[in-house]
C-alpha positions as CSV (number, residue, x, y, z in Angstrom):
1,X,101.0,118.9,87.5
2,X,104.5,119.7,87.8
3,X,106.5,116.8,88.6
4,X,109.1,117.1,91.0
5,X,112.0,115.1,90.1
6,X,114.5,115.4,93.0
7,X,111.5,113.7,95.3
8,X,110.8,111.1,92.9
9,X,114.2,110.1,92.8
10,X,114.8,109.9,96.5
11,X,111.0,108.4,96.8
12,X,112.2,105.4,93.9
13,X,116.0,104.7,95.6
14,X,114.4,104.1,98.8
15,X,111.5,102.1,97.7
16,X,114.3,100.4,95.3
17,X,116.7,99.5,98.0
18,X,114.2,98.2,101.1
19,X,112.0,96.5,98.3
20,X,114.8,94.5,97.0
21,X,114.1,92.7,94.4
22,X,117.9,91.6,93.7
23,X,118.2,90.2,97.1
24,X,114.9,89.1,97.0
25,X,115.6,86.5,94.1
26,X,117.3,83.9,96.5
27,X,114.7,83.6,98.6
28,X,111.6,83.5,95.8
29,X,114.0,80.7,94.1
30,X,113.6,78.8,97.6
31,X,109.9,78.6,97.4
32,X,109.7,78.1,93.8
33,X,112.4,75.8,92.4
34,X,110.3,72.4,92.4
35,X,107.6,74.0,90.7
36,X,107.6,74.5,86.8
37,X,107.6,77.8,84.5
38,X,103.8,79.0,84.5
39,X,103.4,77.9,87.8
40,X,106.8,79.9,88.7
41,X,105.6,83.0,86.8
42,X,101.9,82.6,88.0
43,X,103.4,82.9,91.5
44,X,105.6,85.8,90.9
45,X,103.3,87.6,89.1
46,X,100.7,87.7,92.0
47,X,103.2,87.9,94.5
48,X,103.9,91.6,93.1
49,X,100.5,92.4,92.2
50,X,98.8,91.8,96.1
51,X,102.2,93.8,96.8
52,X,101.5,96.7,94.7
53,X,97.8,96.7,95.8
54,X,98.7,97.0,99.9
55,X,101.5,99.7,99.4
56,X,98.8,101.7,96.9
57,X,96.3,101.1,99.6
58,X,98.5,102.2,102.7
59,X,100.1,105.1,100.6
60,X,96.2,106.5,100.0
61,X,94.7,105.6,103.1
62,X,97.7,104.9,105.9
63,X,97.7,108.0,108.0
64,X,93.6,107.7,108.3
65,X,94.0,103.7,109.4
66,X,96.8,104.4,111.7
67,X,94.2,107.0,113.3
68,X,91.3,105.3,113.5
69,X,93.1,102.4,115.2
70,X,95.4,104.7,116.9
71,X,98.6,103.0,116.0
72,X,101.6,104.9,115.6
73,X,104.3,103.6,113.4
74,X,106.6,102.8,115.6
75,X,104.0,100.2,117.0
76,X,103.6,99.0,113.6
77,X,107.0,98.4,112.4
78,X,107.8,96.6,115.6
79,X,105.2,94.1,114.6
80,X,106.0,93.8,110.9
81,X,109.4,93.3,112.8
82,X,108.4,90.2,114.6
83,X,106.5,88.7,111.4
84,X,109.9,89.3,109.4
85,X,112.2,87.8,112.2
86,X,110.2,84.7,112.1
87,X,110.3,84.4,108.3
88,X,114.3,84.4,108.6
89,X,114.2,81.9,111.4
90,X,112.3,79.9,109.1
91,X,114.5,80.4,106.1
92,X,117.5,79.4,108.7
93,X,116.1,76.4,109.8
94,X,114.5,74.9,106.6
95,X,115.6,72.0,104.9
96,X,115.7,71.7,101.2
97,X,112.2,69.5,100.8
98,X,110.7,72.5,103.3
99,X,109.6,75.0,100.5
100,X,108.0,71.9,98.6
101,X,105.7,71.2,101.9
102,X,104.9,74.6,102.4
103,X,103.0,74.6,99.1
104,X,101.6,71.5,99.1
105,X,100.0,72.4,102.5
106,X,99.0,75.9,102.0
107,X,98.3,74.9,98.1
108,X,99.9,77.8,97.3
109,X,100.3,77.0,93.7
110,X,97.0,79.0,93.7
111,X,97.4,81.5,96.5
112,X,99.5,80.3,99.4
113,X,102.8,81.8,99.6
114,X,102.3,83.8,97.0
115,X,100.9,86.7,99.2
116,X,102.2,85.3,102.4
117,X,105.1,85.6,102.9
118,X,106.0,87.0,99.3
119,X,103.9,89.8,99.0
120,X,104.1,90.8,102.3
121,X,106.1,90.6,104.5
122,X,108.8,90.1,102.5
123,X,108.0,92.5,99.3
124,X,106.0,95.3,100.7
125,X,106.5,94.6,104.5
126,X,106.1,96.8,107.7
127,X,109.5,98.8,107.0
128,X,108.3,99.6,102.9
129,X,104.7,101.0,104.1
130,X,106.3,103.2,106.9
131,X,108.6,104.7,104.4
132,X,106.2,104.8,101.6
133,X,103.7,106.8,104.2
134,X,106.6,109.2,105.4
135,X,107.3,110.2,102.1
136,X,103.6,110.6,101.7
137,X,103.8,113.5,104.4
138,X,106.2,115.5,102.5
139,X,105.0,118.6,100.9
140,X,101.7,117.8,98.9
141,X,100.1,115.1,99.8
142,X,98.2,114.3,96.7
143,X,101.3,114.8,94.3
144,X,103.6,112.9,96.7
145,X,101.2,109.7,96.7
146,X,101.2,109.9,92.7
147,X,104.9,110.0,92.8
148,X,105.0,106.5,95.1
149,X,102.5,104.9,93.6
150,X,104.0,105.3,90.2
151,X,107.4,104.4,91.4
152,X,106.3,101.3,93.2
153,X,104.4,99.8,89.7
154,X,107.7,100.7,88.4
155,X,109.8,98.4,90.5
156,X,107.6,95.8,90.9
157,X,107.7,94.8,87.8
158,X,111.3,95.2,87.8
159,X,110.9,92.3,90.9
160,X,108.4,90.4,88.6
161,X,111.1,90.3,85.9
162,X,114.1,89.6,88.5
163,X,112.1,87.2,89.9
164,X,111.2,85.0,86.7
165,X,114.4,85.2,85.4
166,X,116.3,84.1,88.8
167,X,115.0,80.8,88.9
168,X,117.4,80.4,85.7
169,X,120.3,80.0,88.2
170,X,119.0,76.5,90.0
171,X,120.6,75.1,87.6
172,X,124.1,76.7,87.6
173,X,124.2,76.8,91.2
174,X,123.0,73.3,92.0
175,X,120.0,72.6,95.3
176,X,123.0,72.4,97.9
177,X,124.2,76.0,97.2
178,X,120.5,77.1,97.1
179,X,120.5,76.0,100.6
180,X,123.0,77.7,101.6
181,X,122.0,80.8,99.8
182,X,118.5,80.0,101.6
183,X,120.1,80.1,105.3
184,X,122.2,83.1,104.6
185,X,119.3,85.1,103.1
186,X,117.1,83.6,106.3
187,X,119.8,85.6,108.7
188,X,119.9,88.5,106.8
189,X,116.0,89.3,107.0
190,X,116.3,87.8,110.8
191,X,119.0,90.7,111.3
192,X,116.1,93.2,109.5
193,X,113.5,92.5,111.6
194,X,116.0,92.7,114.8
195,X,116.8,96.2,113.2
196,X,113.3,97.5,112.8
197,X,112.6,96.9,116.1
198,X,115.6,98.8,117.4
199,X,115.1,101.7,115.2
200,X,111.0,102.0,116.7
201,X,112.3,100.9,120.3
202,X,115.1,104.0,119.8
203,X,112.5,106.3,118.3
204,X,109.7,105.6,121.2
205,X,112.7,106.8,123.5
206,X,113.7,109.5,122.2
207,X,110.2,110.5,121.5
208,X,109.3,110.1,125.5
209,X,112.0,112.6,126.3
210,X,111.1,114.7,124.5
């Protein structure tokens, strides 16, 4: 199989950028800083492994589901829109001792957070499996969902490495500037969610005049 490089590289920067793992960090440090190394690492390294196990799934089978159920994916981005504008008005109004609740309530040192809302919807939410599906119908189908599938193992471990390594910066930023960085990361995935619901409200519109 002939690979074709210009689509893999537009298929990786666009998984790259709305998977995030950069801006990411901050808000895995939030959930994670009270707990210690393996536990941190244990965490992470599920959190991207259920990720890459839904976008494989969606990139193989996401045009047949949204079929069967007969969900377009405008409908489905507005809903991963609402989940991720309720995880950044929970970021915004969390207090420090939150994240440390969270998992001893949902004991997510063994699942928990580590799938919700790590793995999805923050990682691989609504917005990544639209994309990853669009590219999907692009040319040949088969090829294209080798091309994803590949990329996305690629930079999830990136994100497993980013992640692991992030929680290195507690210390040099201190637990009040992790707050902060908490709050500010909580508006910016609030603002994401608000946009994804746009975008699908705008393409449902323009899609009923036509």
């Amino acid at each position: 199989m002939s690979i074709d490089w210009s689509f893999a590289l537009v298929v990786f920067t666009g998984l790259f950028a709305i998977i995030n793992p950069i801006g990411n960090a901050p808000i895995f440090i939030s959930f994670v800083d009270h707990l210690d190394k393996h536990q941190q690492k244990a965490i992470a390294l599920k959190s991207v492994t259920v990720g890459f196990i839904i976008l494989a799934i969606f990139v193989v089978f996401g045009y047949a589901l949204f079929n069967v159920f007969n969900i377009s994916i405008q409908a489905f981005r507005i809903t991963g829109g609402l989940l991720v504008l309720k995880v950044g008005f929970d970021m915004i109004n969390s207090k420090p001792k939150d994240a440390a609740t969270l998992v001893k309530n949902s004991e997510a040192t063994d699942t928990g957070f580590a799938i919700s809302p790590l793995a999805t919807p923050i990682l691989v939410g609504p917005g990544t499996l639209s994309t990853a599906v669009s590219f999907v119908g692009v040319g040949n189908k088969i090829e294209n969902s080798i091309i994803i599938i590949c990329s996305s193992a690629i930079i999830l471990t990136i994100t497993y490495f980013v992640f692991i390594s992030s929680t290195t910066l507690i210390a040099k930023i201190g637990k009040e500037a992790l707050n902060v960085v908490t709050k500010i990361m909580g508006l910016l995935i609030a603002s994401i969610g608000i946009q994804m619901i746009i975008t699908s409200i705008e393409e449902l519109i323009h899609n009923y005049k036509l």
